[in-house]
C-alpha positions as CSV (number, residue, x, y, z in Angstrom):
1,X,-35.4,-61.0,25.0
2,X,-34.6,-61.7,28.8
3,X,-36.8,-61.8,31.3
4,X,-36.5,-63.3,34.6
5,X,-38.9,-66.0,36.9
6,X,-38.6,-66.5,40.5
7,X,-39.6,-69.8,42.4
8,X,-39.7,-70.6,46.1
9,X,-37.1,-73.1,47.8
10,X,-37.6,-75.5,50.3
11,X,-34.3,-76.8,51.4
12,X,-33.7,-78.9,54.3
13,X,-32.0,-77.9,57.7
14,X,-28.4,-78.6,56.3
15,X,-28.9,-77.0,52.9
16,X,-30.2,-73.8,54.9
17,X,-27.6,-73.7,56.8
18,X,-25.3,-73.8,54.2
19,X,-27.0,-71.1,52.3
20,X,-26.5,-68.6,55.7
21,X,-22.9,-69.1,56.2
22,X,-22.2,-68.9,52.3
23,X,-24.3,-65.1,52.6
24,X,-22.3,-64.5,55.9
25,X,-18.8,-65.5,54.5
26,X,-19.6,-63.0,51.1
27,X,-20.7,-60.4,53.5
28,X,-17.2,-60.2,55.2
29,X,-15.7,-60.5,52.1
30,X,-18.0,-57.6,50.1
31,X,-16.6,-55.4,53.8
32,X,-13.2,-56.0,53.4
33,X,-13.1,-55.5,49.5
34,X,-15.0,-52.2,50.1
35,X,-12.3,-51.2,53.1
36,X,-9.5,-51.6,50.2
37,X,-11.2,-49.3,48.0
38,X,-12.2,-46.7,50.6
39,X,-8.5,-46.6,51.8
40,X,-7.0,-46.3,48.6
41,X,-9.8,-43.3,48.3
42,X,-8.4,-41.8,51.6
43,X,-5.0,-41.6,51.0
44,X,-5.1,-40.8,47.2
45,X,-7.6,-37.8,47.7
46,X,-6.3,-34.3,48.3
47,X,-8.2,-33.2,51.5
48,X,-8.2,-29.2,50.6
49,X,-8.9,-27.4,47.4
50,X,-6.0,-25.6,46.9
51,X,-2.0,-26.0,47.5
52,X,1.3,-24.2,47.2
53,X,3.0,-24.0,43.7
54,X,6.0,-25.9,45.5
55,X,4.4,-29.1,47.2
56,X,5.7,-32.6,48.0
57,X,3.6,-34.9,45.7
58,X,3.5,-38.5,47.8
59,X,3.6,-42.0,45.5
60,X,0.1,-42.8,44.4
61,X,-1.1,-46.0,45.7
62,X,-2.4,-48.5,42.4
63,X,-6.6,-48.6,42.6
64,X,-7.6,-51.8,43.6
65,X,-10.1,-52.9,40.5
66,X,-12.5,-55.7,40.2
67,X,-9.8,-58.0,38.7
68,X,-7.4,-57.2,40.8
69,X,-9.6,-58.8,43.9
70,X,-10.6,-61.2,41.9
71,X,-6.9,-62.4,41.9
72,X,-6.3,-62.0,45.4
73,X,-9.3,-64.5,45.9
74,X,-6.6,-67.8,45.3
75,X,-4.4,-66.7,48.4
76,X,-8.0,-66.1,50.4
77,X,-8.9,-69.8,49.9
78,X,-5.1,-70.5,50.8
79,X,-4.9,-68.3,53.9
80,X,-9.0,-69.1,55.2
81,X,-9.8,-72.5,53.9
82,X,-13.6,-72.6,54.9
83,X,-13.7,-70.4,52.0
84,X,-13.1,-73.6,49.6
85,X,-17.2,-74.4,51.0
86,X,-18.5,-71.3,47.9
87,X,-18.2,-71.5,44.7
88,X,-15.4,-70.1,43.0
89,X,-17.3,-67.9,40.8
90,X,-20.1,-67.3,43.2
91,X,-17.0,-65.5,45.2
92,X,-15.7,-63.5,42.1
93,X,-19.1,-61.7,42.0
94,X,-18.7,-60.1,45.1
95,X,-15.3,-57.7,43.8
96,X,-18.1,-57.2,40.6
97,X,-20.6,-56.5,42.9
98,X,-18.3,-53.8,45.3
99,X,-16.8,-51.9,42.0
100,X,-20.5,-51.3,41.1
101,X,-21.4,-49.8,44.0
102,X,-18.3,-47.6,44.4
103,X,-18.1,-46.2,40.8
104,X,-21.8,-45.5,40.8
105,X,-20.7,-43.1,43.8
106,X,-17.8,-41.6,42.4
107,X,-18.8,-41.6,38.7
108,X,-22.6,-41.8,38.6
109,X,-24.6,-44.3,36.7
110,X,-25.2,-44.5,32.7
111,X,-26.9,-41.1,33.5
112,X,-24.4,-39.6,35.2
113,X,-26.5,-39.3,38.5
114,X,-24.3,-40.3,41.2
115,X,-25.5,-42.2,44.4
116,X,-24.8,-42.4,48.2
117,X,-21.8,-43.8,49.7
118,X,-21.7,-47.2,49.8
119,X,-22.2,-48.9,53.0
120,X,-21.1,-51.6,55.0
121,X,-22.8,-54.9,55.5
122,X,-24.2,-55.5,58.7
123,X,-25.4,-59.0,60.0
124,X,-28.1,-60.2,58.1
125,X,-28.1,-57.6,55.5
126,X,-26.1,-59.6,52.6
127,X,-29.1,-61.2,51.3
128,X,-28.4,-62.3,47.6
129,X,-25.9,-64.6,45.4
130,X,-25.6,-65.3,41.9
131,X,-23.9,-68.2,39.9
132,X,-23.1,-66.4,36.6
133,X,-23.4,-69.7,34.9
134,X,-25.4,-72.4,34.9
135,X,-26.1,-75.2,33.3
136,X,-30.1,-75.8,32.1
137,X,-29.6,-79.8,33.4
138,X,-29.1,-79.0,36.3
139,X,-32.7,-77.5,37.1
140,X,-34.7,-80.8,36.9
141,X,-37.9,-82.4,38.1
142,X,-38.8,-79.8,40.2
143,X,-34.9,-79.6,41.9
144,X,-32.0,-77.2,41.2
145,X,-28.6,-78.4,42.0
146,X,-26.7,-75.4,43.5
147,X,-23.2,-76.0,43.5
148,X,-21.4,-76.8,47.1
149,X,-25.1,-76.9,48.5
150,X,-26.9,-79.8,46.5
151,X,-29.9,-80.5,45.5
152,X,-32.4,-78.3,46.5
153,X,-36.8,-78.5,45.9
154,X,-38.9,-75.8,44.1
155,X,-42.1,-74.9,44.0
156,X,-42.4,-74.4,40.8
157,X,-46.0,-72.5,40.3
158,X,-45.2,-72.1,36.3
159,X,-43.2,-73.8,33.5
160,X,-40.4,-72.2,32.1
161,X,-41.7,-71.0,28.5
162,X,-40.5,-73.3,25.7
163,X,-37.3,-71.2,23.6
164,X,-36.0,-70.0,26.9
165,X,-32.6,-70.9,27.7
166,X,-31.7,-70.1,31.6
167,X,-28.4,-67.7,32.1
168,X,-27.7,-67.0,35.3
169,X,-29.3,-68.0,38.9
170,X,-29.8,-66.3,42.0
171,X,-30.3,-67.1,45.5
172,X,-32.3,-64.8,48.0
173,X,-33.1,-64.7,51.3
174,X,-36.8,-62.9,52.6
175,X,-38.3,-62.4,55.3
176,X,-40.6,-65.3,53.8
177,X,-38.1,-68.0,53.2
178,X,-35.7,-68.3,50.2
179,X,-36.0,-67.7,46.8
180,X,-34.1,-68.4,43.6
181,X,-34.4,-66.2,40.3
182,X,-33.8,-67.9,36.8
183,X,-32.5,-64.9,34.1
184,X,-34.1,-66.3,30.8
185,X,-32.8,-65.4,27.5
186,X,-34.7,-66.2,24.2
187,X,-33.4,-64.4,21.5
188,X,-35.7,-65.7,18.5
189,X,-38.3,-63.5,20.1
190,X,-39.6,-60.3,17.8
191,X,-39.5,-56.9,19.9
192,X,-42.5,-56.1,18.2
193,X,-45.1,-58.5,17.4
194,X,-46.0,-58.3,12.8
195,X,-49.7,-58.4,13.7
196,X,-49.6,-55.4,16.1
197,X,-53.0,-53.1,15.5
198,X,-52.3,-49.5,15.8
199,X,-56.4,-48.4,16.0
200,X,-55.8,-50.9,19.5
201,X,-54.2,-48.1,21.3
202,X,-54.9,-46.5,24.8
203,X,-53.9,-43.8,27.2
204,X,-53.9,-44.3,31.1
205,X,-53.3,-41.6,33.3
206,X,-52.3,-42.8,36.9
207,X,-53.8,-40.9,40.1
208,X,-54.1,-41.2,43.8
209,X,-57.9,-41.8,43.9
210,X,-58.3,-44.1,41.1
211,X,-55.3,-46.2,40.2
212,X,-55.7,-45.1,36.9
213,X,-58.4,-44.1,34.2
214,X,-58.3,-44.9,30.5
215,X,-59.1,-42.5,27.9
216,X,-62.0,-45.2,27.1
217,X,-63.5,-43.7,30.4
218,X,-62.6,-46.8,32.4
219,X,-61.4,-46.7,35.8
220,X,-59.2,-48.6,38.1
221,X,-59.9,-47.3,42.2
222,X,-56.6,-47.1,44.3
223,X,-56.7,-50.3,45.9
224,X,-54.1,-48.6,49.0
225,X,-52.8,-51.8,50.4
226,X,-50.2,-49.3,53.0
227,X,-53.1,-47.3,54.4
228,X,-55.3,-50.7,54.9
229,X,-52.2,-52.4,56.8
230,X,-51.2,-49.6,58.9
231,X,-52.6,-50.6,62.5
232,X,-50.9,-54.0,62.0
233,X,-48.0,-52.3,61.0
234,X,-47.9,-49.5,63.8
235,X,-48.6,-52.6,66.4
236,X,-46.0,-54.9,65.1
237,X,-43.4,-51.7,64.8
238,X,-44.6,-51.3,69.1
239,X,-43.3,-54.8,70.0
240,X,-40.0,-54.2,67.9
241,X,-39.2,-50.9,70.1
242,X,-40.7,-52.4,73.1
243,X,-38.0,-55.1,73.5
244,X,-34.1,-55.2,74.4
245,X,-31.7,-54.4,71.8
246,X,-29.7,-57.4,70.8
247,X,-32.5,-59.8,72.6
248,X,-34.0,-63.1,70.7
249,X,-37.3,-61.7,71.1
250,X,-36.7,-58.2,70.1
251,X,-35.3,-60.7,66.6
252,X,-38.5,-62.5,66.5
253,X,-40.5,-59.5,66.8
254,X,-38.1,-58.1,63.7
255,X,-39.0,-61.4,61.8
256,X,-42.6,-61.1,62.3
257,X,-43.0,-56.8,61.1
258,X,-40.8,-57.8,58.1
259,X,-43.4,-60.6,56.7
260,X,-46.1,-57.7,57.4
261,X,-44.4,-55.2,55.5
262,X,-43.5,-58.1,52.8
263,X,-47.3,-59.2,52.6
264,X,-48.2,-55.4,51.5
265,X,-45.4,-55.4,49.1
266,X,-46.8,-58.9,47.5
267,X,-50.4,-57.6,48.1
268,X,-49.3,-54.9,46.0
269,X,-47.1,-56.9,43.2
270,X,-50.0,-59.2,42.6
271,X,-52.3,-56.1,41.6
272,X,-50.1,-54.6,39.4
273,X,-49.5,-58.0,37.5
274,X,-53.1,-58.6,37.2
275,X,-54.0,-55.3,36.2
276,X,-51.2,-54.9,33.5
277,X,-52.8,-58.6,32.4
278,X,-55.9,-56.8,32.1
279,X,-55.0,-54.1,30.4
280,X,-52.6,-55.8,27.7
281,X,-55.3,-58.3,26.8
282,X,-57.7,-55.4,25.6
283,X,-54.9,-53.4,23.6
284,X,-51.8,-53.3,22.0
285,X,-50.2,-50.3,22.3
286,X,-50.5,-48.6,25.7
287,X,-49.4,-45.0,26.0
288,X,-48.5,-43.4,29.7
289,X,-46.8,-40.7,31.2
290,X,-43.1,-40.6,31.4
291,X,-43.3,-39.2,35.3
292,X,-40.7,-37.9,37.8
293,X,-42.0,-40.7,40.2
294,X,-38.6,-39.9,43.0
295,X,-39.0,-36.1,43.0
296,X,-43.3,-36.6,43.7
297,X,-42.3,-39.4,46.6
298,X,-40.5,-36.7,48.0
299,X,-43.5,-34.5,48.5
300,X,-46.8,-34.2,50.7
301,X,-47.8,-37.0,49.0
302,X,-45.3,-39.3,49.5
303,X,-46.8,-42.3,51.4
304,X,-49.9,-42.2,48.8
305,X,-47.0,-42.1,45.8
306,X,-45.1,-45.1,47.8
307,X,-48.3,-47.0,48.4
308,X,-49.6,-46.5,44.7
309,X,-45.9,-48.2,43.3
310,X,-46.5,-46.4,39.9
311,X,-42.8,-47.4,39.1
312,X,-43.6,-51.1,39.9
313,X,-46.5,-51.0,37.8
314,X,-44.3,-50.0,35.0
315,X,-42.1,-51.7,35.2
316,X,-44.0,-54.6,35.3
317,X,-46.1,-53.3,32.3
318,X,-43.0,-52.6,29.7
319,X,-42.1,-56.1,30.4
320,X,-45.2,-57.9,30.1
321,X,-45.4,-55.7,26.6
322,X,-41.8,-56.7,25.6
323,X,-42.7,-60.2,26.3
324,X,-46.2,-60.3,24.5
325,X,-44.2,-58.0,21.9
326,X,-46.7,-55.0,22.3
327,X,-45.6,-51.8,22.7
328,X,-45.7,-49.3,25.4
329,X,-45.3,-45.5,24.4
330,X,-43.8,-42.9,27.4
331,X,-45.2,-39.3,26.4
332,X,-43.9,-36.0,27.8
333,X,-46.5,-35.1,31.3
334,X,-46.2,-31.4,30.9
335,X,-49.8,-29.7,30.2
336,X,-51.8,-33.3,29.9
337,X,-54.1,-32.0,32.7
338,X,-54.2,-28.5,31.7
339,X,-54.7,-28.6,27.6
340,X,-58.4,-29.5,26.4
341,X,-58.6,-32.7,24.7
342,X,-61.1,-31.2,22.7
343,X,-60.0,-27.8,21.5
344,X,-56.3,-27.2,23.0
345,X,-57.3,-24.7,24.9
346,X,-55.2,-24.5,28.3
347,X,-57.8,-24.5,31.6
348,X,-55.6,-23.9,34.6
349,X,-57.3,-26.1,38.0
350,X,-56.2,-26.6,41.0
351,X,-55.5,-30.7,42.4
352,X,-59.1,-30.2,44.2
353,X,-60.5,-29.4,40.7
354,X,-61.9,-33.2,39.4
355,X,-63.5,-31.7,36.6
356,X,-62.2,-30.5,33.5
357,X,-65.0,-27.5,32.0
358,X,-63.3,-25.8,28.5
359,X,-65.0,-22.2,28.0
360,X,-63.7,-21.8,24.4
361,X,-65.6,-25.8,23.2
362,X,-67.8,-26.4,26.4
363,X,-66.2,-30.1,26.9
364,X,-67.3,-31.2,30.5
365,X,-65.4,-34.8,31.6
366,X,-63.2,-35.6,34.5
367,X,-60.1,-34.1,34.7
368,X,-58.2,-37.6,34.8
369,X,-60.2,-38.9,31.6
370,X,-59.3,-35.8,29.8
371,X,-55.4,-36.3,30.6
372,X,-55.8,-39.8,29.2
373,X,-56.9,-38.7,26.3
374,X,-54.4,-36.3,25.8
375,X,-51.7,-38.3,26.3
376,X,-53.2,-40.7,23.7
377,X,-53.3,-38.2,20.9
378,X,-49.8,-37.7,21.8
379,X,-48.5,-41.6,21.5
380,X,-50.4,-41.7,18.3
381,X,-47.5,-39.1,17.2
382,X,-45.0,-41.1,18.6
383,X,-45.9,-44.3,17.2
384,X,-45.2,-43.1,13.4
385,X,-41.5,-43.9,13.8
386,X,-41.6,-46.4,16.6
387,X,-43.9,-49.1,14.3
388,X,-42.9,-49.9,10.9
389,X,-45.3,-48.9,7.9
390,X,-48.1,-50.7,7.2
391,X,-47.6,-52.9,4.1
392,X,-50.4,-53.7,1.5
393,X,-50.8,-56.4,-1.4
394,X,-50.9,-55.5,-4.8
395,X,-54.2,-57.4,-5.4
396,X,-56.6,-56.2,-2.6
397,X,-55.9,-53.0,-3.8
398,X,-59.9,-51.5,-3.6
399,X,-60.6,-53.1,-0.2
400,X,-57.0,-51.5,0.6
401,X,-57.4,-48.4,-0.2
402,X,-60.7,-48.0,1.4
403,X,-59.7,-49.4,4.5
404,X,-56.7,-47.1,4.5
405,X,-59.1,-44.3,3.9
406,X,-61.3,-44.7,7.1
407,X,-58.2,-45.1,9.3
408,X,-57.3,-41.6,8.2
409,X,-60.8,-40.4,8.9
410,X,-60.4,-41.7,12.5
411,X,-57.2,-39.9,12.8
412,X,-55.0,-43.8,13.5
413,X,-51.7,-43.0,10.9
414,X,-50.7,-45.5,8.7
C-alpha cells in the first residue's frame, strides 16, 4: 500500500534561499526542454490536410525523449556550472516531468482523454521537486537532510506508521511556507482487512444542502466554507487589481489573497478528513455514487459543486479505506433519485422536489435518504464478487447455519 504524509519546514534564511533558486533554475530548464519538444512538433507536423500525389518529403527531425534530455543534462552542468548547486537526479525529473505533460496532450492519459497544451512556466509558478530516492536515515530527530540544501527542521504533527518504508520526497512551496511530502510504501498491508463485516455497510448520497445523508437517515449540512469567505475574498481580490502591475505591493497584496484562498482550501481538507474519520469508524463498507463531478462543475451550479470538493472527499475516503483496509463500493448514479427504494417504482421530481411520495407503495422520506438507500441495495450487489466468501468451521456447524440463516433474511449475501 502507498500512501503519502506531508509535514511543514522551517528552514533558515540560507536554506530558503537555496530552495528558490533550485525551483527557479528547474523552471528555465522545464521551459527550454518544453521549447525542444514544441519545435520538433512544429517542423515535423504537416500544416494542411491534404497534399499533391508528387510532394517533396523534408528529413524528419529525431523526437527529443525523456532520455535523450536526460543525457544532454552532463554538457548543461559543463556549459552553466551553477547548475552543479541541484541534485543530479532532482534535475533528471524535470525531462520526466515535461514528456508527461506533452504526451498527455498529444496522446491523452490512460483513458485516452487528452489535455490542454502545456504551458510555459512563468516566475514563481514552478512550485515542486522531488528526490526519486531517498534514504529513511536521512529523515531523523525531527530533520530531513535534503541533498545540496542541508539539514532542514519539521514539524512533524504525526509519526510515521511502523512498516512504512519512505520512497520518494518532495519539496513544495505555498502560499503558507514550504512543505515536504514523504511517499510511504508498506507492502505487508492486506487490501482488505479478514475481519471485514458485510451487514456494516452504508450508502451516502452527497448534495448541495446537506453534505451528505446516509441511508441510516443521518445527515451531514454543507458546511460552504467559499460562500462564508467570499467578502474577504472579494476585498483582498480589490487591493490586488487596485495596485501597479509589476509593483512590491501589488506582490504583497498577491501573497496575502493566496493564504485566503489557501485557508478555505485547508478549512475545507480538514472537514473532509474528519468526516470520512467519522464515517469509517461506524462502518466498513461504504457505498457512493460514481459521479461525473467535471461535467456538474461546469454547470449552474458550479461554485456550490467547487465549494462542496466531492472529489476531495473521495479521494480522501478511498484512501483512508485502503489504509484501514475497508472497502469502498462506486455504484452507477443513473435513476438513484428517481426509483423507489421501496417498490422500484420510478417517481419523476424536479431538483425543488425534497420529498420522495411513491403512489404505487405510499413510501414518504426525503428524496436524498431514499437515493442513499438505493444506492446501498445496489453495493450489496456489488460486494458479492469484490469480498471473498464467507468461511465457516466444521464444528460450530448449528450456530453457523442459523446465523447464516438470518443474514439471508435481512437480505446481507454471504
Amino acid at each position: 500500500m502507498r500512501i503519502a504524509y506531508q509535514y511543514k519546514l522551517r528552514p533558515t534564511k540560507e536554506q530558503a534561499d537555496k530552495i528558490e533558486k533550485t525551483l527557479d533554475m528547474l523552471r528555465h530548464q522545464y521551459n527550454y526542454m518544453l521549447a525542444e519538444k514544441f519545435n520538433w512538433w512544429e517542423q515535423n507536423r504537416c500544416p494542411i490536410n491534404a497534399c499533391p500525389l508528387i510532394c517533396h518529403l523534408p528529413a524528419l527531425k529525431d523526437r527529443p525523449t525523456r532520455f535523450s534530455q536526460q543525457k544532454s543534462l552532463t554538457q548543461l552542468k559543463i556549459d552553466r556550472p551553477w547548475y552543479k548547486q541541484i541534485h543530479s537526479q532532482v534535475l533528471q525529473e524535470v525531462p520526466k516531468r515535461v514528456e508527461l505533460a506533452f504526451d498527455r496532450w498529444l496522446k491523452g492519459d490512460s483513458n485516452g482523454k487528452r489535455l490542454g497544451k502545456p504551458r510555459f512556466k512563468r516566475k514563481g509558478q514552478y512550485k515542486t521537486f522531488t528526490y526519486p530516492q531517498f534514504q529513511q536515515h536521512h529523515f531523523v530527530n525531527n530533520k530531513v537532510k535534503l541533498s545540496k540544501i542541508g539539514d532542514v527542521k519539521v514539524i512533524v504533527h504525526r509519526p510515521i506508521p511502523d512498516g512504512f518504508i519512505i520512497k520518494t520526497v518532495s519539496v513544495t512551496r505555498k502560499s503558507n511556507g514550504y512543505f515536504v511530502n514523504f511517499s510511504l510504501e508498506d507492502k505487508s498491508v492486506p487490501e482488505i482487512k479478514p475481519d471485514i463485516k458485510r451487514g456494516r455497510i452504508v450508502g451516502i448520497d452527497v448534495g448541495l444542502i446537506d453534505f451528505f445523508v446516509t441511508s441510516d437517515n443521518e445527515s451531514v449540512p454543507a458546511p460552504k466554507y467559499l460562500r462564508k469567505s467570499e467578502r474577504k475574498l472579494k476585498s483582498a481580490q480589490r487591493k490586488v487589481s487596485r495596485r501597479k502591475k509589476g509593483s512590491k505591493r501589488r506582490q504583497k497584496a498577491i501573497k496575502q489573497l493566496a493564504k485566503k484562498h489557501r485557508k478555505v482550501a485547508d478549512t475545507r481538507k480538514d472537514f473532509h478528513f474528519k468526516t470520512a474519520n467519522q464515517l469509517l469508524s461506524n462502518y466498513d463498507i461504504v457505498a457512493v455514487e460514481k459521479l461525473n463531478i467535471k461535467g456538474m462543475a461546469k454547470s449552474r451550479l458550479a461554485k456550490s459543486v467547487h465549494d462542496a470538493g466531492w472529489g476531495q472527499f473521495n479521494t480522501i475516503l478511498a484512501n483512508k479505506a485502503e489504509k484501514a483496509g475497508q472497502l469502498i463500493v462506486e455504484v452507477k448514479p443513473h435513476g438513484t433519485s428517481v426509483e423507489c427504494s421501496r417498490c422500484g417504482n420510478k417517481v419523476k421530481k424536479t431538483l425543488a422536489q425534497r420529498k420522495h411520495n411513491c403512489p404505487n407503495c405510499n413510501l414518504s422520506i426525503g428524496r436524498d435518504l431514499n437515493a442513499a438507500i438505493n444506492i446501498k441495495n445496489r453495493a450489496k450487489v456489488l460486494i458479492k464478487d469484490l469480498l471473498p466468501p464467507v468461511k465457516f468451521e466444521a464444528e460450530q456447524g448449528t450456530q453457523l447455519n442459523l446465523f447464516a440463516h438470518q443474514l439471508k433474511r435481512k437480505g446481507i449475501p454471504c
